[in-house]
N, C-alpha and C positions, 0 to 999 in steps of 0.2 A: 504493500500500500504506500510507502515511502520512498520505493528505490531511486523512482525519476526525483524527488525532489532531494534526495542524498547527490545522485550521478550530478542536477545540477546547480548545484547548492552552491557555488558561487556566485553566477548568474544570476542566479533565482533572488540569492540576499541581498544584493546590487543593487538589482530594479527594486524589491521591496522595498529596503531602506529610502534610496531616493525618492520613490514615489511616494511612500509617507511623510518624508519632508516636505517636499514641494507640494503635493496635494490633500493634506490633510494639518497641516500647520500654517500661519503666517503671523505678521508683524501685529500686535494691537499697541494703539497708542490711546491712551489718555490721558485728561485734562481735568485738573482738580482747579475748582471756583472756589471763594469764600461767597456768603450771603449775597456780597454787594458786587458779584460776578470779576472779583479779581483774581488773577492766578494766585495758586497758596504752590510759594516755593518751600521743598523741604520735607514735602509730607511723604509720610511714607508709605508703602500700599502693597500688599501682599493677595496676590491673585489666589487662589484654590477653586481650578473647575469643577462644574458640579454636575455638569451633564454633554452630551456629544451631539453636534451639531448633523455626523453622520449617524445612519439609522442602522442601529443593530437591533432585530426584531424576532418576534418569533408567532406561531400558529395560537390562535384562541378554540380551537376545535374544542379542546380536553377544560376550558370555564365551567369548574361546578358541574365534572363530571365524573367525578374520582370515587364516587360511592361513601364517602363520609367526612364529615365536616374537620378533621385532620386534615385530608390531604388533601380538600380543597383549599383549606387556610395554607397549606406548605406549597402547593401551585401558584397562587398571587404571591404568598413572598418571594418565593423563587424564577420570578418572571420577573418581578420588579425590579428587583434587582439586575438584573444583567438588558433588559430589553427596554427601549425607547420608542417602540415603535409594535402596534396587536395588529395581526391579520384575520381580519371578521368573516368567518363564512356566512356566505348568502348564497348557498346551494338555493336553486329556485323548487325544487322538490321539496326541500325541507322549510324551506323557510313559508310556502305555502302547498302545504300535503293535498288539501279541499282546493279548491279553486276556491277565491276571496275570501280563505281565512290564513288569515297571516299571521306568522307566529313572531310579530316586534316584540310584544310587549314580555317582558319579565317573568311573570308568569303562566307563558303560553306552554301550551304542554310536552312533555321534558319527550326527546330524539336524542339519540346517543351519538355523542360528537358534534352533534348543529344545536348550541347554545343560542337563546332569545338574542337577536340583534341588541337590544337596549342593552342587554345585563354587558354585555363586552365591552359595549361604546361605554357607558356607563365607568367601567374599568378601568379604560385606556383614558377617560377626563379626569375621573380622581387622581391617577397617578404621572398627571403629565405627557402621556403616550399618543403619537400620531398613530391615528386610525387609520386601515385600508383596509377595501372589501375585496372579496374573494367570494365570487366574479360577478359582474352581472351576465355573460350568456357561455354556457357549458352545454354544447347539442350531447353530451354524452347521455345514451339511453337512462343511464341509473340516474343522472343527477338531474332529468330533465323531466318533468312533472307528469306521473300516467293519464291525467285528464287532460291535456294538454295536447291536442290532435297531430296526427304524422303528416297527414296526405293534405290537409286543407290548408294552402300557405299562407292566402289570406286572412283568416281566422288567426293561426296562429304567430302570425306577425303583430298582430293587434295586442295581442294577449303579453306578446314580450313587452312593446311601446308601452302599455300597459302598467307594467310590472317597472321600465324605469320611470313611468313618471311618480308612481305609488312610492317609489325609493324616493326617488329625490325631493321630492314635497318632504319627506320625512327626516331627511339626512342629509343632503347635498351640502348645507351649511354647516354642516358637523362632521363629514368625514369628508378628508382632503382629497384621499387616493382612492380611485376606481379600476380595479380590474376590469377589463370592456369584454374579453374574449378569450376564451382558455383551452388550452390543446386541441388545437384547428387541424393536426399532423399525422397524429399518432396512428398506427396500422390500428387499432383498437377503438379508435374515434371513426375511422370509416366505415369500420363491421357494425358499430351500433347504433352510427348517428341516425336519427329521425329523419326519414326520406325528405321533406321538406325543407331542409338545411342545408340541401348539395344546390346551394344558391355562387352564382358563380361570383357575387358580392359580398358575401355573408361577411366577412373582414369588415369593410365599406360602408355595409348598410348598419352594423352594428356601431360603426362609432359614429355613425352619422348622429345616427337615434342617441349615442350618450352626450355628443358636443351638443344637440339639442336639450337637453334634459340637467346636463353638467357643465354648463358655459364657464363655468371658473376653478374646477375638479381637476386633478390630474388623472389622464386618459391611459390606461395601462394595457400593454397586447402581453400574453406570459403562454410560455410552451414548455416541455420539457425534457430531459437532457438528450434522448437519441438526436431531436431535432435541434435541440442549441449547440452544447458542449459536444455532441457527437457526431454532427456533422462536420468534417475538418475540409471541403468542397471551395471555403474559402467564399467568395462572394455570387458562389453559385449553388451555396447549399438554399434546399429549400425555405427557411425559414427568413431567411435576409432577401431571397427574393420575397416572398410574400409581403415583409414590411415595405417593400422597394416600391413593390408594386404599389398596394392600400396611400404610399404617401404622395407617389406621383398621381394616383385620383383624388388626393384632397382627402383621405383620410387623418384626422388630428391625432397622431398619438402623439402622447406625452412622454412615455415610458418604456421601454421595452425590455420585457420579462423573460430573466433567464434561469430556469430550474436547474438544481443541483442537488439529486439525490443519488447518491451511492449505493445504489441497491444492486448493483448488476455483475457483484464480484462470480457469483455461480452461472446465472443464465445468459452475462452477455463479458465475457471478462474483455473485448475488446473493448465497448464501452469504458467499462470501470476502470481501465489503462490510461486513457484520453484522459478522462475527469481528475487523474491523479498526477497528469504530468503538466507541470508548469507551463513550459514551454505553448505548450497548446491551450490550454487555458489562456492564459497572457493573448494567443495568438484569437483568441476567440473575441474576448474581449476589446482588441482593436480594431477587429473587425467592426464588433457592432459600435464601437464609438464613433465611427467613417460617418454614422445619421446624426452627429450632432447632440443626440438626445438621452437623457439620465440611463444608466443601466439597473435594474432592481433584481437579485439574486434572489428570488422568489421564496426557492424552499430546498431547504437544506438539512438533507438523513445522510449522517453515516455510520453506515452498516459497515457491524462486525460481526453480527451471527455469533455471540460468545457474550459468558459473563464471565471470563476468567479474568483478573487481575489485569496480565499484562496486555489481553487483549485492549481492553478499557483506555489501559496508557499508550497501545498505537492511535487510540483514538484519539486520545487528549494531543498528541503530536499532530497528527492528519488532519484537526480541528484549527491550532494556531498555522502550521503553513498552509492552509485554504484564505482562512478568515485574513491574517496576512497579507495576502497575494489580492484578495479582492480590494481589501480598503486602502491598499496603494494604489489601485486604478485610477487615474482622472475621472473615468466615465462612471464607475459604479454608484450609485445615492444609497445602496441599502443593500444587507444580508439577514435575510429571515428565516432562521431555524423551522421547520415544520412542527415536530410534535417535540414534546417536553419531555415527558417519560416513557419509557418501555412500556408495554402492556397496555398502551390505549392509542393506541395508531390503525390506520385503515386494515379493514378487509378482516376484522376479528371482533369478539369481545372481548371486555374489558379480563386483561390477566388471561386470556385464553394465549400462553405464552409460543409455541408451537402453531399457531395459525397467521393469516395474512401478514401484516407487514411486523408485528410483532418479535417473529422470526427474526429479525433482521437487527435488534438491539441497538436502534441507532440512534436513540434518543441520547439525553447529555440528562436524566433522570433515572436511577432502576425504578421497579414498579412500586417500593417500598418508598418512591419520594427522596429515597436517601440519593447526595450527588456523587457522581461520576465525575473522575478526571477530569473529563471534556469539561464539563459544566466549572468545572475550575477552574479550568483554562481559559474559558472564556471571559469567566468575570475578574480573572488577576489581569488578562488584556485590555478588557474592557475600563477596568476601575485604575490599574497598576501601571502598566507599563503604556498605553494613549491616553496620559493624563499629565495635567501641566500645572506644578506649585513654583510662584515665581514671586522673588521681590524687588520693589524701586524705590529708588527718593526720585518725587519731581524736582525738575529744572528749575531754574528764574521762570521760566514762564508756567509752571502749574502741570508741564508735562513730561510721564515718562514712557517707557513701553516696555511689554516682554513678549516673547516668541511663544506661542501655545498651539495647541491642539485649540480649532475651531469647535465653539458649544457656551456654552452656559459659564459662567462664573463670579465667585461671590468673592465680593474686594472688600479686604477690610482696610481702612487706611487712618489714619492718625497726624495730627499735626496740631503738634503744640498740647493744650489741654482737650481739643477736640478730636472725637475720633465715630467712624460711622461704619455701616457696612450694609453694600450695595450691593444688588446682583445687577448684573449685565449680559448682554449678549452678542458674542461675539464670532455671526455665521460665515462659513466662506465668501458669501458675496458681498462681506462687507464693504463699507463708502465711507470714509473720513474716520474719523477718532470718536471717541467714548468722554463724552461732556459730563462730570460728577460736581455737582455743588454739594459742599458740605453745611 
């Protein structure tokens, strides 16, 4: 699982370190006032960030689905902590089972894995966390509603328009990121898709309908890895043509989604080769950055089919050179973990440990809640090593600077008998300096 990133691990640390400088660090300057708006020479100001500008995120599937109030209380802390960012399922099956009854609210009746849209949002606004849905149109037979007609397209084009305008009345002002269209590719999405969705616009007409409905949302396309990470075709794999196309018709995307799940060490080991070596990674990634437009790592399993000890710690390694590699990209805006724990991921029940993706152990949780390596690894990165404590005295003119990680941070500064403490924000696209009257 490591070899390519041993064989090119000079390389590889190179561009990471660089590209974590240059693209995820820069210069902040501020400017301390007194009341009557004069610079205060002298003061002194100690940065400590509080939060990351870039978005490390993870799946809300498993909200208040864990079987008992432990480990759902150990779920919210343990998300809290390491993620900035919930991905909301809005399966349209689940999220309406009947035709117009819709399960927003809180207490609408409990599906396993499809959590009430409110209870999440709800979640992600208490604890500071940018919301994104997951997706508004998935033609896959299971996720796509049985009442919901195959053959009559009319009808059920309606029925979708429909369905974004009911969301967006609801949420559009409250969740920023929209998934528009999901696994358009897959040999498995052809065999099931509902005969009415072999629309030779289906891309087009669908973000037509979200840029109608979500004029100020950001518009996400997301596929996954055979067709991202795994086509290496270069700018003739299918999936770069598809956006190529959708933008030369005036399709809006905002986004472009690229799944990263590791699951294919047994049934596709070429796959799992590709996804593990930098090189192609890196080469993926420039690719899609040629459109100008954010990259979002969608969802992110890796599997290791084992609970043995050292398994866990190739994990924790294969966890920091991914995560790594991604958040040095220019292009990347986010990494979002799929599921949290073992024993509650697709294609099983809960702890049914031996069935669907369960199998596969590739959560950064065991089923006991307790954490795994990975999950350590992520939050000593997250918290420890892309994090920035820094101090200054201002200038004669009121101002000093220090070099950080872009994000959040709380200044505490003192000067003379007076002393305060501010938080500020400090995003990569920032414009001018940071104005503090004391």
């Amino acid at each position: 699982m490591l070899h390519h990133f041993i064989e090119q691990r000079d390389e590889t640390d190179a561009r990471v370190a660089e590209g974590i400088e240059r693209n995820r660090k820069g210069q902040a300057r501020v400017r301390v006032l007194d009341e009557k708006g004069r610079p205060v020479k002298g003061a002194r100001v100690t940065a400590k960030q509080t939060g990351h500008d870039f978005q490390f995120g993870g799946s809300l599937n498993d909200l208040d689905q864990l079987g008992s109030e432990e480990k759902n209380r150990l779920f919210r802390e343990r998300f809290r902590e390491v993620f900035n960012l919930g991905t909301i399922p809005i399966y349209w099956s689940a999220l309406e089972p009947e035709e117009g009854k819709l399960r927003f609210a809180k207490d609408s009746p409990y599906i396993y894995r499809r959590p009430p849209l409110d209870l999440c949002l709800e979640f992600c606004e208490e604890n500071g966390m940018t919301p994104k849905t997951h997706h508004l149109n998935y033609f896959q037979r299971a996720h796509y509603p049985a009442w919901c007609p195959e053959t009559d397209l009319e009808k059920a084009k309606a029925l979708c328009e429909k369905r974004f305008r009911e969301l967006a009345e609801r949420y559009a002002a409250r969740i920023p990121q929209w998934e528009v269209i999901n696994e358009t590719l897959g040999s498995y999405i052809i065999k099931d898709n509902p005969a009415i969705f072999y629309m030779p616009d289906s891309i087009e007409w669908s973000f037509a309908l979200a840029e109608k409905y979500f004029p100020r949302n950001q518009l996400i396309i997301n596929d996954d890895p055979p067709s991202t990470f795994g086509d290496q075709r270069g700018d003739r794999c299918t999936y770069y043509l598809q956006i190529e196309r959708a933008l030369g018709r005036g399709a809006r995307i905002d986004g472009i989604g690229l799944q990263s799940h590791l699951l294919y060490e047994r049934d596709d080991p070429a796959l799992h080769d590709i996804q593990t070596d930098p090189s192609k990674l890196f080469a993926t990634l420039d690719l899609y950055g040629k459109f100008g437009l954010p990259i979002l790592i969608t969802e992110v399993t890796l599997a290791i089919f084992s609970d043995l000890p050292e398994d866990e710690d190739i994990q924790a390694e294969l966890l920091k050179e991914l995560y790594s590699l991604y958040f040095s990209h220019p292009a990347v805006q986010s990494v979002i973990f799929w599921d949290l724990a073992d024993g509650y991921t697709p294609g099983a029940g809960a702890g049914k440990m031996d069935e669907g993706w369960n199998i596969f152990r590739g959560s950064l949780l065991r089923y006991d809640m307790s954490e795994k390596p990975a999950y350590r690894m992520l939050r000593h990165l997250v918290k420890d090593v892309w994090h920035t404590e820094a101090s200054f005295v201002t200038d004669e003119n009121g101002e000093g600077e220090w070099r950080g990680f872009y994000g959040d941070y709380a200044l505490e500064i003192g000067a003379g008998e007076r002393s305060a403490v501010k938080t500020v924000s400090f995003p990569r696209n920032a414009r001018g300096g940071i104005v503090i009257s004391l």
